[in-house]
C-alpha positions in Angstrom: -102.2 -209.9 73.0 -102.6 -207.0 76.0 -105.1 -204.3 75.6 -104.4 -200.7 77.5 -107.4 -199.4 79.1 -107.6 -195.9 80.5 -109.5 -195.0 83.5 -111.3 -192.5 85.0 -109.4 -191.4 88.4 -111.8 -191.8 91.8 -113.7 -188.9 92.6 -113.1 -186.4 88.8 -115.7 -184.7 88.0 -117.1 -185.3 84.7 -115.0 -183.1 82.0 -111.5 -183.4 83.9 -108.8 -184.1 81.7 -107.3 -187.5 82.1 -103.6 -188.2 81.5 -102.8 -189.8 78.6 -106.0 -187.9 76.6 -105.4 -185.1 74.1 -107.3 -181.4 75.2 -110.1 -180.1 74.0 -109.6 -176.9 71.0 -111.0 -174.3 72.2 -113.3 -172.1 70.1 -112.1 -170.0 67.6 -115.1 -167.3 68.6 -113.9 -167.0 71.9 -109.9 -166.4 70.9 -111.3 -164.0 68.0 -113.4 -161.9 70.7 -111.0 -160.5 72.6 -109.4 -158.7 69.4 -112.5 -157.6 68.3 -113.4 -155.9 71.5 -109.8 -154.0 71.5 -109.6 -154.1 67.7 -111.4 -150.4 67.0 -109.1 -149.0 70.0 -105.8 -150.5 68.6 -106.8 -148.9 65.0 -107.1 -145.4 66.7 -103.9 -146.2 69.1 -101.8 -147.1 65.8 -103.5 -144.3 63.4 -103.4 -141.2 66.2 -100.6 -142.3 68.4 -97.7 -144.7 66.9 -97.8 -143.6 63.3 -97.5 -139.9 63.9 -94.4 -140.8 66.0 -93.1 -143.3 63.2 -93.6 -140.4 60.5 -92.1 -137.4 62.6 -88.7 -139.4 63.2 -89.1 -140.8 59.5 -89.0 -137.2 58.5 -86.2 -135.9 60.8 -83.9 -138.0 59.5 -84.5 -136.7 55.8 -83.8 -133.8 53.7 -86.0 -131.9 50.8 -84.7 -130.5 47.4 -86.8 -128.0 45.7 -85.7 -127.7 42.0 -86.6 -124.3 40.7 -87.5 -121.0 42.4 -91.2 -122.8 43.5 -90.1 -126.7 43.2 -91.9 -126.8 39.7 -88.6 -128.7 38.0 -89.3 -131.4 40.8 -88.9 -132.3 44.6 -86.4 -134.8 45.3 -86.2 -136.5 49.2 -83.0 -138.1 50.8 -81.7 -139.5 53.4 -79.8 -136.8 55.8 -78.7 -138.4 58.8 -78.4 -135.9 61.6 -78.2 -133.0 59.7 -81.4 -132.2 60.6 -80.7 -132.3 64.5 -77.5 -130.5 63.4 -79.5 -127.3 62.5 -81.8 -127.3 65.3 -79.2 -127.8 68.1 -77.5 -125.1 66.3 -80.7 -123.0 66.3 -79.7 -120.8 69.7 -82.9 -119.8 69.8 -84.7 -122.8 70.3 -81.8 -124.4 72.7 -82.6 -121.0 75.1 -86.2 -122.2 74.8 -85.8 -125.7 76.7 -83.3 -124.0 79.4 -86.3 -121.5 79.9 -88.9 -124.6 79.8 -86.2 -126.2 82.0 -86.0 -122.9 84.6 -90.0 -122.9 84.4 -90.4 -126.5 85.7 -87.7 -126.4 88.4 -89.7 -123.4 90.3 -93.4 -124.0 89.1 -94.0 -128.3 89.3 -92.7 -128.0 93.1 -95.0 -124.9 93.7 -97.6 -126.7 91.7 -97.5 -129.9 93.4 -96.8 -128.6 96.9 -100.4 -126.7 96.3 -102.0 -130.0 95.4 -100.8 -131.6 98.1 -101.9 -129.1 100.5 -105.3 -128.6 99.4 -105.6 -132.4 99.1 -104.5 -132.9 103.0 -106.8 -129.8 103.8 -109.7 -131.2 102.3 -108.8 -135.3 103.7 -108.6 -133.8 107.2 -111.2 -134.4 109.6 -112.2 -130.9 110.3 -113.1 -130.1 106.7 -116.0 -128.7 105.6 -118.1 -129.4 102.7 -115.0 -131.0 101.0 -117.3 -132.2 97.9 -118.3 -128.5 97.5 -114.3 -127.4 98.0 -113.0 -130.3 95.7 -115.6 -129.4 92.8 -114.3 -125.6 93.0 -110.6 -126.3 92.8 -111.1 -129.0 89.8 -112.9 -126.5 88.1 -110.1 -124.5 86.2 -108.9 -127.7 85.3 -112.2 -127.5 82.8 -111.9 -124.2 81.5 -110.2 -124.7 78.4 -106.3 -123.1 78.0 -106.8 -120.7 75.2 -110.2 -119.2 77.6 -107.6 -119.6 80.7 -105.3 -117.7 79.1 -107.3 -114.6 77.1 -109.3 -114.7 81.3 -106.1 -114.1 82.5 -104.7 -112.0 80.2 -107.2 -109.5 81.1 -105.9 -108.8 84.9 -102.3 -108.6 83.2 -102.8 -105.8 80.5 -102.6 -102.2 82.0 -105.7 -100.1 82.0 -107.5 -103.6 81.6 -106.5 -105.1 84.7 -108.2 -104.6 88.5 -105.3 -105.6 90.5 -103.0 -103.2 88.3 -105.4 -100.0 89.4 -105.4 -101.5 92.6 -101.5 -101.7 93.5 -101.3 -98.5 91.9 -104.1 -97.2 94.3 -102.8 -98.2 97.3 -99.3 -99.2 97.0 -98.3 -96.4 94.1 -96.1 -98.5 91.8 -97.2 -100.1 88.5 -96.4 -104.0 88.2 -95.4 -105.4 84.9 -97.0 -108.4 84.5 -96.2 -109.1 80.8 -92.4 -107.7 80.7 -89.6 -109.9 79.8 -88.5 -110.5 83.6 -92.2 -111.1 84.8 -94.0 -113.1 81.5 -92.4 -116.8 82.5 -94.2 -116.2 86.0 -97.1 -115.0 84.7 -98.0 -118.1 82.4 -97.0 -120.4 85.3 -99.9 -118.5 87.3 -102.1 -119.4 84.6 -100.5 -123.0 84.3 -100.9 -123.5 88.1 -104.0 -122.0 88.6 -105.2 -124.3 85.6 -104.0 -128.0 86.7 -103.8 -127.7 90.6 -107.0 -128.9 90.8 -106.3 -131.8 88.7 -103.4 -132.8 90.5 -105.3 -132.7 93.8 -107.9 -135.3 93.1 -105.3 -137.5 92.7 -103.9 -137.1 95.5 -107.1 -137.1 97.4 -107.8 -140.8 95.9 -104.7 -141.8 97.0 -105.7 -140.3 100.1 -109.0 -142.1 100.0 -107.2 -145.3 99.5 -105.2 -145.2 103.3 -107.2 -147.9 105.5 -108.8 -146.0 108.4 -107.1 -148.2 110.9 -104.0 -145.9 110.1 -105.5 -143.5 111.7 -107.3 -144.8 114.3 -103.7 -146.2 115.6 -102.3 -142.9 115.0 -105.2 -141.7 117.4 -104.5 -144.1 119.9 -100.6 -143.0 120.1 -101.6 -139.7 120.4 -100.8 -138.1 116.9 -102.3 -135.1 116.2 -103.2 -133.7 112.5 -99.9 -132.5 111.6 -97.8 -136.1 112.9 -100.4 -137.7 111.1 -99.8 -135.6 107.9 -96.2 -136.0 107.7 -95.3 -139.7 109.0 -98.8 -141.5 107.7 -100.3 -139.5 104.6 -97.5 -137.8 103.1 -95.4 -141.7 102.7 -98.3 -143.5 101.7 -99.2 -140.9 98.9 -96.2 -141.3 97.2 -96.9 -142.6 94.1 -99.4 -139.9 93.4 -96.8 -137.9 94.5 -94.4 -139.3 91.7 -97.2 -140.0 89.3 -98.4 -136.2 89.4 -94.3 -134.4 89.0 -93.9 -136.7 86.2 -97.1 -135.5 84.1 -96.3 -131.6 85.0 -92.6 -132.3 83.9 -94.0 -134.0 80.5 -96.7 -130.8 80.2 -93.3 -128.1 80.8 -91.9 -129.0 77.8 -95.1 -129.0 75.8 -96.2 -125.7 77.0 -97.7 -123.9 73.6 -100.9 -122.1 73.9 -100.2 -119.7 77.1 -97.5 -118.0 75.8 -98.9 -118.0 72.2 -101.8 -116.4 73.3 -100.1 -114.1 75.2 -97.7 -113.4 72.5 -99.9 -110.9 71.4 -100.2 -108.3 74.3 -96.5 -108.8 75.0 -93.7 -108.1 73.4 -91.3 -110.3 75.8 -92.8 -113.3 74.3 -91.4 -114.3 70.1 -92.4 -116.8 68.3 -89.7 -119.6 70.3 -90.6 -118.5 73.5 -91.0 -122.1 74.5 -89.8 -125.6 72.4 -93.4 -126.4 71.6 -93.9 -123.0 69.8 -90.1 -122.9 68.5 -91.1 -126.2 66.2 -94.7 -124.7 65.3 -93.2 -121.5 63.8 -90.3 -124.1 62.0 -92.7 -125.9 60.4 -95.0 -123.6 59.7 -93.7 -120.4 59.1 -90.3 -121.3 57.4 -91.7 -124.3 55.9 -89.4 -126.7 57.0 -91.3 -129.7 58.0 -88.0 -131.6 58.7 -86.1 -129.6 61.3 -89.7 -129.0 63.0 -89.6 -132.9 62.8 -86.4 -133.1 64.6 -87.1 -130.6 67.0 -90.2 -132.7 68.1 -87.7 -135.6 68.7 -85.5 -133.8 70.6 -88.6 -132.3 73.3 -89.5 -135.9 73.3 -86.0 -136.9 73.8 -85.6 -134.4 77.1 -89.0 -135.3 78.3 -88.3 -138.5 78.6 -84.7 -138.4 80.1 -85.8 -135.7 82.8 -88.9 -138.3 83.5 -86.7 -141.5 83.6 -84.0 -139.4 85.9 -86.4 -138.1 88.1 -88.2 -141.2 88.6 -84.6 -143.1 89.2 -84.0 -140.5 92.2 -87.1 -140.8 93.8 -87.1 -145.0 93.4 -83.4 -145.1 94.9 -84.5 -142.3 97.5 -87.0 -144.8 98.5 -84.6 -147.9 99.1 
Protein backbone atom coordinates (compact mmCIF):
# COMPACT_ATOMS: atom_id res chain seq x y z
CA UNK A 1 0.00 0.00 0.00
CA UNK A 2 1.47 3.62 -1.28
CA UNK A 3 0.30 6.79 0.25
CA UNK A 4 0.50 10.26 -1.91
CA UNK A 5 1.79 13.11 0.00
CA UNK A 6 1.56 16.60 -1.21
CA UNK A 7 4.14 19.18 -0.52
CA UNK A 8 4.71 22.49 -0.07
CA UNK A 9 7.09 23.90 -3.04
CA UNK A 10 10.62 25.55 -1.66
CA UNK A 11 10.37 29.07 -0.96
CA UNK A 12 5.86 29.73 -1.19
CA UNK A 13 4.75 31.89 0.89
CA UNK A 14 2.19 30.75 3.21
CA UNK A 15 -1.42 30.89 1.45
CA UNK A 16 -0.01 30.01 -2.27
CA UNK A 17 -2.06 27.63 -3.90
CA UNK A 18 -0.46 24.28 -4.41
CA UNK A 19 -1.23 22.09 -7.37
CA UNK A 20 -3.26 19.38 -6.90
CA UNK A 21 -5.50 21.54 -4.01
CA UNK A 22 -8.96 22.90 -4.70
CA UNK A 23 -9.21 27.18 -4.33
CA UNK A 24 -10.47 28.90 -1.82
CA UNK A 25 -14.61 30.45 -2.41
CA UNK A 26 -14.45 33.67 -2.21
CA UNK A 27 -16.88 35.71 -0.16
CA UNK A 28 -20.25 36.22 -1.18
CA UNK A 29 -20.01 39.92 0.46
CA UNK A 30 -17.37 40.96 -1.58
CA UNK A 31 -19.01 39.58 -5.19
CA UNK A 32 -22.44 41.17 -3.81
CA UNK A 33 -20.56 44.69 -3.26
CA UNK A 34 -19.78 45.66 -6.34
CA UNK A 35 -23.62 45.46 -7.49
CA UNK A 36 -24.64 47.20 -4.67
CA UNK A 37 -22.36 50.13 -5.19
CA UNK A 38 -23.61 50.43 -9.06
CA UNK A 39 -27.03 49.00 -8.17
CA UNK A 40 -28.95 52.57 -7.46
CA UNK A 41 -27.19 53.97 -10.76
CA UNK A 42 -28.26 50.89 -12.99
CA UNK A 43 -31.98 51.45 -11.56
CA UNK A 44 -31.91 55.19 -12.73
CA UNK A 45 -29.81 54.06 -16.09
CA UNK A 46 -32.74 51.42 -16.84
CA UNK A 47 -35.80 53.65 -15.53
CA UNK A 48 -34.56 57.27 -17.23
CA UNK A 49 -32.55 55.91 -20.12
CA UNK A 50 -33.21 52.29 -21.63
CA UNK A 51 -36.91 52.03 -20.95
CA UNK A 52 -37.99 55.36 -22.40
CA UNK A 53 -36.13 54.11 -25.57
CA UNK A 54 -37.77 50.52 -25.23
CA UNK A 55 -41.34 52.24 -24.94
CA UNK A 56 -40.90 55.00 -27.73
CA UNK A 57 -39.92 52.17 -30.47
CA UNK A 58 -42.70 49.91 -28.66
CA UNK A 59 -45.10 52.61 -29.55
CA UNK A 60 -43.89 53.46 -33.11
CA UNK A 61 -44.53 50.34 -34.29
CA UNK A 62 -48.35 50.42 -33.11
CA UNK A 63 -51.45 51.89 -34.06
CA UNK A 64 -54.58 53.39 -31.77
CA UNK A 65 -58.41 52.94 -32.46
CA UNK A 66 -60.69 55.26 -30.81
CA UNK A 67 -64.27 53.93 -30.90
CA UNK A 68 -66.73 56.75 -30.72
CA UNK A 69 -66.45 60.47 -31.30
CA UNK A 70 -64.27 60.68 -27.67
CA UNK A 71 -63.07 56.85 -27.47
CA UNK A 72 -65.94 56.23 -24.86
CA UNK A 73 -67.10 52.74 -26.86
CA UNK A 74 -63.40 51.66 -26.20
CA UNK A 75 -59.63 52.01 -27.37
CA UNK A 76 -58.32 49.16 -29.10
CA UNK A 77 -54.06 48.95 -29.86
CA UNK A 78 -52.44 46.89 -32.73
CA UNK A 79 -49.73 46.13 -34.24
CA UNK A 80 -48.91 48.56 -37.32
CA UNK A 81 -45.65 47.81 -38.77
CA UNK A 82 -44.23 50.76 -40.48
CA UNK A 83 -47.14 52.58 -40.99
CA UNK A 84 -46.25 54.79 -38.52
CA UNK A 85 -42.81 55.71 -40.23
CA UNK A 86 -44.94 55.78 -43.37
CA UNK A 87 -46.82 58.90 -42.26
CA UNK A 88 -44.04 60.78 -40.90
CA UNK A 89 -41.69 60.31 -43.91
CA UNK A 90 -44.59 61.38 -45.75
CA UNK A 91 -45.04 64.36 -43.44
CA UNK A 92 -43.06 67.07 -45.94
CA UNK A 93 -42.92 69.12 -43.28
CA UNK A 94 -40.98 67.40 -40.90
CA UNK A 95 -38.58 65.75 -43.77
CA UNK A 96 -37.73 69.78 -44.65
CA UNK A 97 -37.00 70.07 -40.99
CA UNK A 98 -33.95 67.57 -40.76
CA UNK A 99 -32.52 68.93 -44.30
CA UNK A 100 -32.73 72.43 -42.37
CA UNK A 101 -31.18 70.69 -39.07
CA UNK A 102 -28.83 69.04 -41.69
CA UNK A 103 -27.91 72.74 -43.57
CA UNK A 104 -27.62 74.20 -39.80
CA UNK A 105 -24.85 71.67 -38.77
CA UNK A 106 -22.82 71.64 -42.01
CA UNK A 107 -22.08 75.64 -41.53
CA UNK A 108 -22.44 76.10 -37.65
CA UNK A 109 -20.40 72.68 -35.86
CA UNK A 110 -17.32 73.78 -38.18
CA UNK A 111 -17.70 77.56 -37.20
CA UNK A 112 -18.44 76.26 -33.75
CA UNK A 113 -15.57 74.07 -33.39
CA UNK A 114 -13.04 76.10 -35.27
CA UNK A 115 -13.89 78.90 -32.36
CA UNK A 116 -13.15 76.37 -29.71
CA UNK A 117 -10.19 75.39 -31.06
CA UNK A 118 -8.98 78.83 -31.50
CA UNK A 119 -9.72 80.12 -28.14
CA UNK A 120 -8.38 76.90 -26.68
CA UNK A 121 -4.82 77.36 -28.65
CA UNK A 122 -5.08 81.20 -27.61
CA UNK A 123 -5.40 80.53 -24.19
CA UNK A 124 -2.63 77.18 -24.17
CA UNK A 125 -0.05 79.63 -25.78
CA UNK A 126 2.65 80.81 -23.85
CA UNK A 127 1.97 84.54 -24.09
CA UNK A 128 -1.51 84.32 -22.59
CA UNK A 129 -2.60 86.20 -20.02
CA UNK A 130 -4.68 85.46 -17.16
CA UNK A 131 -6.01 82.33 -19.00
CA UNK A 132 -7.91 81.08 -15.70
CA UNK A 133 -9.76 84.50 -15.75
CA UNK A 134 -10.28 84.09 -19.94
CA UNK A 135 -11.34 80.30 -19.60
CA UNK A 136 -13.91 81.06 -16.70
CA UNK A 137 -15.51 83.94 -19.10
CA UNK A 138 -15.90 81.89 -22.19
CA UNK A 139 -17.40 78.70 -20.17
CA UNK A 140 -19.73 80.98 -18.76
CA UNK A 141 -22.63 80.96 -21.40
CA UNK A 142 -22.32 77.44 -21.34
CA UNK A 143 -24.16 78.03 -17.69
CA UNK A 144 -26.77 80.32 -18.59
CA UNK A 145 -29.59 78.16 -19.13
CA UNK A 146 -31.10 77.95 -23.14
CA UNK A 147 -34.57 79.25 -22.61
CA UNK A 148 -32.55 82.61 -20.52
CA UNK A 149 -29.92 82.34 -23.64
CA UNK A 150 -32.53 82.62 -25.90
CA UNK A 151 -35.29 85.28 -24.47
CA UNK A 152 -31.24 87.44 -23.73
CA UNK A 153 -30.83 87.14 -27.13
CA UNK A 154 -33.92 87.64 -28.45
CA UNK A 155 -33.79 91.04 -27.09
CA UNK A 156 -30.88 92.40 -29.54
CA UNK A 157 -32.97 90.69 -32.42
CA UNK A 158 -36.51 92.40 -32.10
CA UNK A 159 -36.72 95.94 -33.72
CA UNK A 160 -37.10 98.86 -31.47
CA UNK A 161 -35.81 96.44 -28.76
CA UNK A 162 -32.56 95.77 -29.98
CA UNK A 163 -29.06 98.15 -29.60
CA UNK A 164 -27.26 96.89 -32.53
CA UNK A 165 -30.55 97.31 -34.77
CA UNK A 166 -30.57 101.34 -33.81
CA UNK A 167 -27.05 101.20 -34.21
CA UNK A 168 -26.66 99.89 -38.00
CA UNK A 169 -29.50 102.00 -38.64
CA UNK A 170 -27.46 105.01 -37.10
CA UNK A 171 -24.50 104.66 -38.84
CA UNK A 172 -24.90 102.42 -41.63
CA UNK A 173 -28.74 103.42 -42.60
CA UNK A 174 -30.22 100.02 -43.41
CA UNK A 175 -32.43 97.92 -41.06
CA UNK A 176 -31.20 94.16 -40.52
CA UNK A 177 -33.68 91.48 -40.16
CA UNK A 178 -32.63 89.33 -37.70
CA UNK A 179 -35.74 87.17 -37.28
CA UNK A 180 -36.94 86.87 -41.06
CA UNK A 181 -37.19 83.60 -42.81
CA UNK A 182 -33.63 83.98 -44.66
CA UNK A 183 -31.84 85.28 -41.35
CA UNK A 184 -33.75 83.09 -38.26
CA UNK A 185 -31.50 79.65 -38.95
CA UNK A 186 -28.34 82.07 -38.37
CA UNK A 187 -29.61 83.72 -35.71
CA UNK A 188 -30.29 80.60 -33.40
CA UNK A 189 -26.94 79.25 -34.43
CA UNK A 190 -25.51 82.68 -32.88
CA UNK A 191 -27.32 81.82 -29.83
CA UNK A 192 -26.23 77.96 -30.11
CA UNK A 193 -22.55 79.03 -30.62
CA UNK A 194 -22.31 81.63 -28.40
CA UNK A 195 -23.94 79.05 -25.83
CA UNK A 196 -21.59 75.80 -26.15
CA UNK A 197 -18.20 77.33 -27.45
CA UNK A 198 -17.05 77.56 -24.20
CA UNK A 199 -17.90 74.10 -23.48
CA UNK A 200 -16.17 72.81 -26.27
CA UNK A 201 -13.01 74.68 -25.47
CA UNK A 202 -12.24 73.22 -22.15
CA UNK A 203 -12.00 70.26 -23.74
CA UNK A 204 -9.85 70.92 -25.95
CA UNK A 205 -7.72 72.88 -23.50
CA UNK A 206 -7.50 69.39 -21.41
CA UNK A 207 -6.46 67.70 -24.19
CA UNK A 208 -4.16 70.44 -24.55
CA UNK A 209 -3.09 70.14 -20.94
CA UNK A 210 -2.45 66.52 -21.57
CA UNK A 211 0.73 67.15 -24.48
CA UNK A 212 4.04 66.37 -22.38
CA UNK A 213 6.08 69.60 -22.25
CA UNK A 214 9.06 67.90 -23.88
CA UNK A 215 6.99 68.43 -27.14
CA UNK A 216 7.61 71.58 -26.91
CA UNK A 217 10.75 72.04 -25.61
CA UNK A 218 11.99 69.93 -28.83
CA UNK A 219 9.89 72.07 -30.97
CA UNK A 220 11.93 75.06 -29.30
CA UNK A 221 15.15 73.54 -29.88
CA UNK A 222 14.24 73.08 -33.89
CA UNK A 223 13.34 76.41 -33.97
CA UNK A 224 9.39 76.28 -34.30
CA UNK A 225 7.67 79.19 -33.59
CA UNK A 226 3.92 79.51 -32.14
CA UNK A 227 2.20 78.94 -35.28
CA UNK A 228 4.62 75.49 -36.47
CA UNK A 229 3.96 74.50 -33.20
CA UNK A 230 0.18 74.93 -33.50
CA UNK A 231 -0.33 73.24 -36.67
CA UNK A 232 2.27 70.14 -36.71
CA UNK A 233 2.28 69.45 -32.57
CA UNK A 234 -1.17 70.68 -31.00
CA UNK A 235 -3.56 70.56 -33.61
CA UNK A 236 -2.62 66.28 -34.35
CA UNK A 237 -2.35 65.45 -30.84
CA UNK A 238 -5.83 67.07 -30.03
CA UNK A 239 -7.62 65.01 -32.17
CA UNK A 240 -9.71 63.12 -30.34
CA UNK A 241 -11.18 66.14 -28.66
CA UNK A 242 -11.33 67.23 -31.97
CA UNK A 243 -13.59 64.24 -32.93
CA UNK A 244 -15.11 63.84 -29.57
CA UNK A 245 -16.46 67.64 -29.56
CA UNK A 246 -18.09 67.43 -33.73
CA UNK A 247 -19.74 64.36 -32.67
CA UNK A 248 -21.65 65.92 -29.58
CA UNK A 249 -22.58 69.31 -31.66
CA UNK A 250 -23.73 66.85 -34.59
CA UNK A 251 -25.90 64.75 -31.85
CA UNK A 252 -27.16 68.51 -30.23
CA UNK A 253 -28.25 69.64 -34.33
CA UNK A 254 -30.77 67.34 -34.53
CA UNK A 255 -32.10 67.85 -31.08
CA UNK A 256 -32.25 71.58 -31.32
CA UNK A 257 -35.86 72.52 -29.55
CA UNK A 258 -35.93 75.40 -27.24
CA UNK A 259 -34.14 78.25 -29.41
CA UNK A 260 -36.40 78.25 -32.07
CA UNK A 261 -39.41 77.54 -29.81
CA UNK A 262 -38.71 80.41 -27.91
CA UNK A 263 -38.21 82.41 -30.65
CA UNK A 264 -41.24 81.18 -32.39
CA UNK A 265 -42.96 83.81 -30.81
CA UNK A 266 -41.35 87.08 -32.01
CA UNK A 267 -41.05 85.48 -35.51
CA UNK A 268 -43.13 84.54 -37.82
CA UNK A 269 -40.35 82.56 -40.06
CA UNK A 270 -40.25 80.00 -37.30
CA UNK A 271 -43.81 77.17 -37.26
CA UNK A 272 -44.34 74.79 -35.12
CA UNK A 273 -41.73 72.08 -37.26
CA UNK A 274 -39.14 74.46 -37.66
CA UNK A 275 -36.67 71.81 -36.50
CA UNK A 276 -37.32 67.61 -36.01
CA UNK A 277 -37.25 68.05 -32.21
CA UNK A 278 -40.17 70.55 -32.24
CA UNK A 279 -41.87 68.73 -35.42
CA UNK A 280 -42.40 65.53 -32.91
CA UNK A 281 -43.41 67.79 -29.83
CA UNK A 282 -46.27 69.58 -31.74
CA UNK A 283 -47.17 65.55 -33.12
CA UNK A 284 -47.58 64.38 -29.97
CA UNK A 285 -48.90 66.99 -28.32
CA UNK A 286 -50.90 69.04 -30.37
CA UNK A 287 -52.53 66.40 -32.72
CA UNK A 288 -52.46 63.80 -30.18
CA UNK A 289 -50.71 61.29 -31.85
CA UNK A 290 -48.33 59.71 -29.48
CA UNK A 291 -47.41 57.10 -32.21
CA UNK A 292 -46.08 59.08 -35.19
CA UNK A 293 -44.32 61.51 -32.60
CA UNK A 294 -42.87 58.03 -31.41
CA UNK A 295 -41.59 57.27 -34.80
CA UNK A 296 -40.44 60.50 -35.55
CA UNK A 297 -38.14 60.25 -32.39
CA UNK A 298 -36.69 56.96 -33.93
CA UNK A 299 -36.01 58.35 -37.00
CA UNK A 300 -33.81 61.75 -35.41
CA UNK A 301 -32.23 59.03 -33.47
CA UNK A 302 -31.85 56.98 -36.55
CA UNK A 303 -29.96 60.08 -38.46
CA UNK A 304 -28.05 61.04 -35.52
CA UNK A 305 -26.52 58.15 -35.22
CA UNK A 306 -25.74 57.35 -39.00
CA UNK A 307 -24.31 61.05 -39.48
CA UNK A 308 -22.12 60.19 -36.10
CA UNK A 309 -21.01 56.66 -37.24
CA UNK A 310 -20.16 58.24 -40.88
CA UNK A 311 -18.43 60.99 -39.64
CA UNK A 312 -16.41 59.16 -37.26
CA UNK A 313 -15.53 56.40 -40.17
CA UNK A 314 -14.01 59.40 -42.31
CA UNK A 315 -12.05 60.86 -39.75
CA UNK A 316 -10.71 57.12 -38.43
CA UNK A 317 -9.77 56.11 -42.23
CA UNK A 318 -8.40 59.84 -42.75
CA UNK A 319 -6.16 59.05 -40.00
CA UNK A 320 -4.65 55.63 -41.39
Amino acid sequence: MTTQTTTTPTGAAPGTRVAGRPPKKRSTAVDRAPWILVGPFLALFLLTFVLPIIVAIGQSFTTVTRAGLFGEQGVTTGFAWFENYRIALEDGNFVASIWRMLLFGVVQVPVMIVAATVLALLLESASARWPGFFRATFFMPYGIPGVIATILWSFLYVPGLSPIIDLTETLFGFTPDFLGAGTVLWSIANIVTWTYAGYNMLIIVAQLKAIPPEMYEAARVDGAGPWRTAWSIQLPLIRPALVLTTVFSIIGTLQLFAEPQLLMTVSPAIDSQFTPNLSAYTTAFAYNDYNVAAAQSVLIALVAFALSFLFLRLTNRSSR
